[in-house]
C-alpha positions, 0 to 999 in steps of 0.5 A, spaced: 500 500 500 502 506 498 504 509 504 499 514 508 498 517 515 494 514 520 489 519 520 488 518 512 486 511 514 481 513 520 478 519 514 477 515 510 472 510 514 468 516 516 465 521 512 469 526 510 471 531 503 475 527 498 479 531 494 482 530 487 487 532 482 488 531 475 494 534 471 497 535 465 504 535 463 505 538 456 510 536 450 512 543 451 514 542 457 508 546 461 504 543 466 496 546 468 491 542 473 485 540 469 478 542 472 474 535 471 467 533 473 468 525 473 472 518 471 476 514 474 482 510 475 483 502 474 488 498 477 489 490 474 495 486 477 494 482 471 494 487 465 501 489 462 499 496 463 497 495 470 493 502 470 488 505 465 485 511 466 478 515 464 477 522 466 471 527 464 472 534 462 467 540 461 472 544 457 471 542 448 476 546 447 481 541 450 479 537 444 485 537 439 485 540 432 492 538 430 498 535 434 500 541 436 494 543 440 494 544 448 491 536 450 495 533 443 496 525 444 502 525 442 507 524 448 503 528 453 501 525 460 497 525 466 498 524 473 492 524 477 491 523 485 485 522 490 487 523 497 483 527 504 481 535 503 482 535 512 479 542 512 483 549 514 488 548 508 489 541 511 490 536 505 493 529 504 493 526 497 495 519 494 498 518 487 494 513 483 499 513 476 501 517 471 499 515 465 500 516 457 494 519 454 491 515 449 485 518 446 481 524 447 474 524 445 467 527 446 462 533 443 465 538 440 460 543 440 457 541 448 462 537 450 463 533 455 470 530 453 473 523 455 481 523 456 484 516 456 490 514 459 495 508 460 500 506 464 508 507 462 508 500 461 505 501 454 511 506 452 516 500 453 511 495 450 509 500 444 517 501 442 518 494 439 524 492 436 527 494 430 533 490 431 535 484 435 535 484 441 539 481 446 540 480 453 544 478 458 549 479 465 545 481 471 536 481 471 535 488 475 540 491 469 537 487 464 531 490 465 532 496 467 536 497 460 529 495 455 526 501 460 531 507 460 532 503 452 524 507 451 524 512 456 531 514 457 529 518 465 526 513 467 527 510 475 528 503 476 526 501 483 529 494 485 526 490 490 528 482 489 533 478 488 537 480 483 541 474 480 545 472 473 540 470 466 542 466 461 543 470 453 535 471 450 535 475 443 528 477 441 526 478 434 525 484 430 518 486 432 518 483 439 515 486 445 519 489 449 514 489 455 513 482 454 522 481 455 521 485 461 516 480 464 519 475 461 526 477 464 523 479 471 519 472 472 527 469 471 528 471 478 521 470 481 519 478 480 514 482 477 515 488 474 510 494 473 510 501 474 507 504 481 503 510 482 508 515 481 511 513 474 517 509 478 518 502 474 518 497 480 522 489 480 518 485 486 516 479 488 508 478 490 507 477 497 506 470 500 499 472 503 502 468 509 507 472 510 505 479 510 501 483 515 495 485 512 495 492 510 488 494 511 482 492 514 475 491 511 471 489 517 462 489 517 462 493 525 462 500 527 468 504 523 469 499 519 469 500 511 465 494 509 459 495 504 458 489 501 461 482 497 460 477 493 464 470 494 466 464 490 470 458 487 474 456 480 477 451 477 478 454 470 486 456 469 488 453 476 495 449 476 497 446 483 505 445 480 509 449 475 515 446 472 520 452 471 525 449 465 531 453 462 535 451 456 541 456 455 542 454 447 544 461 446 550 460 451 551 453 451 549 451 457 546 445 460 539 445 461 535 446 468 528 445 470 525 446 477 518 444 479 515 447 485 507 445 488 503 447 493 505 443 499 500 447 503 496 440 506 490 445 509 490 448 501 484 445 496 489 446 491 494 441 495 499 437 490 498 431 494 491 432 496 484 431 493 485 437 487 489 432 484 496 434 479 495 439 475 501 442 472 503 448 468 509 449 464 514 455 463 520 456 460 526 461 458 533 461 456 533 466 461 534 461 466 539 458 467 540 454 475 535 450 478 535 456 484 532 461 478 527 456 476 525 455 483 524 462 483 520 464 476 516 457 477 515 459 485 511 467 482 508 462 477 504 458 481 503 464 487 499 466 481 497 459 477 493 457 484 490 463 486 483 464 482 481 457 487 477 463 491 475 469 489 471 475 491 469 482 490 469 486 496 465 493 496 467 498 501 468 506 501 474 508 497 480 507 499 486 510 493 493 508 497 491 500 495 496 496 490 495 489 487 498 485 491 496 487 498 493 483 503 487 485 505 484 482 512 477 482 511 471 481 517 464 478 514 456 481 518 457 474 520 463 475 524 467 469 519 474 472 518 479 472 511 485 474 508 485 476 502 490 478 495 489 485 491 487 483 484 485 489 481 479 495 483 477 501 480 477 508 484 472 514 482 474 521 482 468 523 485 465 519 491 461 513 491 464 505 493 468 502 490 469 494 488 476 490 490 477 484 486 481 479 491 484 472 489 487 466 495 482 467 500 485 463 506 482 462 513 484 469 518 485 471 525 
């Protein structure tokens, strides 16, 4: 979750004024903070650009009429907030993303105008290859090229283990994005950019392992609104096989099979659920310890949709995919819960968090 006050959780519990902010960065290098009258952000851990955005203006005249105009599509970008107007000039704002506008639309005469963003993921997936590419050497430097290769001022924050991959070239017309991924997965990461345009390398967390970080609870004070619960069976694996074979470099195959050995799990390997495993391969591996790694993240996500749940509760803007969630139920039942994806307005209302690997909590 990203980082907040204690007074900023308590607010948002309660009623109070949300305050929200939209600016936008021009290719010419001004910056103007647009009025809005709607829209909202989504956040989706399992889209390659983790975070879209739809923002409703009143003013037509942002409608571009040639490249050259104030809101052009080409290049500029949008950085929007949510957070807590406290009163007495006391604010408390949360980035939701910065993102690369895609499309503007709307009645030209009466308006209103619809802006559309994506994440900067899109910048390094749209950049494919013109060439060969080839990389090697340490993950973390490898990803961080393929990112500095589209946007040069590009951060890179590294939060995983960084370790050695085998040689893989992509061909002309490759994507980019995908190479990052592909990449990171070698050392059991997951790369996305966070709310503050800053590109991340980052383990999913072990929904055991972490605190929670926030509570969604049906009593006094709590934020619970509503939920739906269910189970799945489609696209769930029990095992990945993680295989690596280094035919650039020569080196000799390796492969790692790692399953859900939690004996409480319904997905457990050895339990009723049966073997059903999933398969992942990549040059970039090349020890047993990477393949351990990349089939360890895989299956984090190949296991997960067993249990799922939508959650409705007042919105709550410092989220992130990944979070644990404790959740308290009317009838008193309790849960841990993994952030999937969700959708924050801009203006008020409910909001939905879409949750995968409920397991029992205290």
């Amino acid at each position: 979750m990203y980082p907040v006050s204690p007074r900023f959780l308590a607010t948002i519990a309660e009623s109070h004024t949300p305050l929200t902010e939209v600016v936008l960065f021009r290719t010419d290098g001004t910056v103007e903070r647009l009025d809005h009258i709607g829209g909202s952000v989504s956040v989706d851990r399992g889209s390659a650009c983790r975070r879209t955005c739809s923002i409703t203006v009143a003013d037509v005249g942002l409608i571009p009429r040639t490249p050259a105009d104030k809101l052009a599509v080409y290049g500029a970008t949008l950085r929007i907030s949510r957070g807590v107007d406290y009163g007495r000039g006391q604010t408390e704002l949360v980035p939701l993303g910065v993102f690369r506008i895609d499309e503007v639309s709307g009645d030209p005469d009466e308006g209103p105008v619809t802006i559309q963003g994506k994440s900067l993921e899109c910048v390094i997936a749209d950049d494919k290859f013109t060439t060969p590419y080839r990389a090697t050497g340490l993950a973390v430097g490898a990803i961080t090229a393929l990112i500095q290769r589209s946007i040069p001022s590009a951060s890179v924050v590294n939060l995983a283990t960084d370790a050695a991959i085998g040689s893989r070239t992509w061909d002309v017309e490759g994507d980019a994005w995908a190479a990052v991924t592909e990449i990171g997965a070698a050392i059991g990461a997951e790369v996305y950019a966070d709310p503050d345009g800053v590109f991340t390398i980052a383990e999913l967390p072990d929904i055991l392992a972490v605190d929670p970080a926030w509570s969604i609870a049906a009593e006094e004070g709590g934020v619970y609104v509503a939920s739906t619960r269910g189970m799945s069976v489609d696209g769930v694996f029990n095992g990945v096989l993680a295989r690596g074979e280094g035919t650039e470099a020569g080196t000799a195959p390796v492969a790692a099979l790692v399953v859900d050995a939690d004996s409480g799990s319904p997905t457990y390997w050895d339990g009723p659920f049966g073997h059903r495993p999933a398969f992942y391969s990549s040059s970039t591996l090349v020890t047993v310890g990477a393949c351990t790694s990349a089939a360890t993240l895989k299956l984090r996500a190949a296991k997960a949709p067993n249990a799922t749940a939508d959650l409705s509760s007042l919105p709550n803007p410092a989220l992130a995919p990944g979070d644990v969630l404790r959740v308290v139920y009317p009838n008193g039942l309790k849960e841990l819960h993994q952030v999937n994806s969700f959708s924050v307005p801009l203006e008020g209302g409910d909001f939905t968090v879409q949750t995968i690997a409920a397991k029992e909590g205290t």
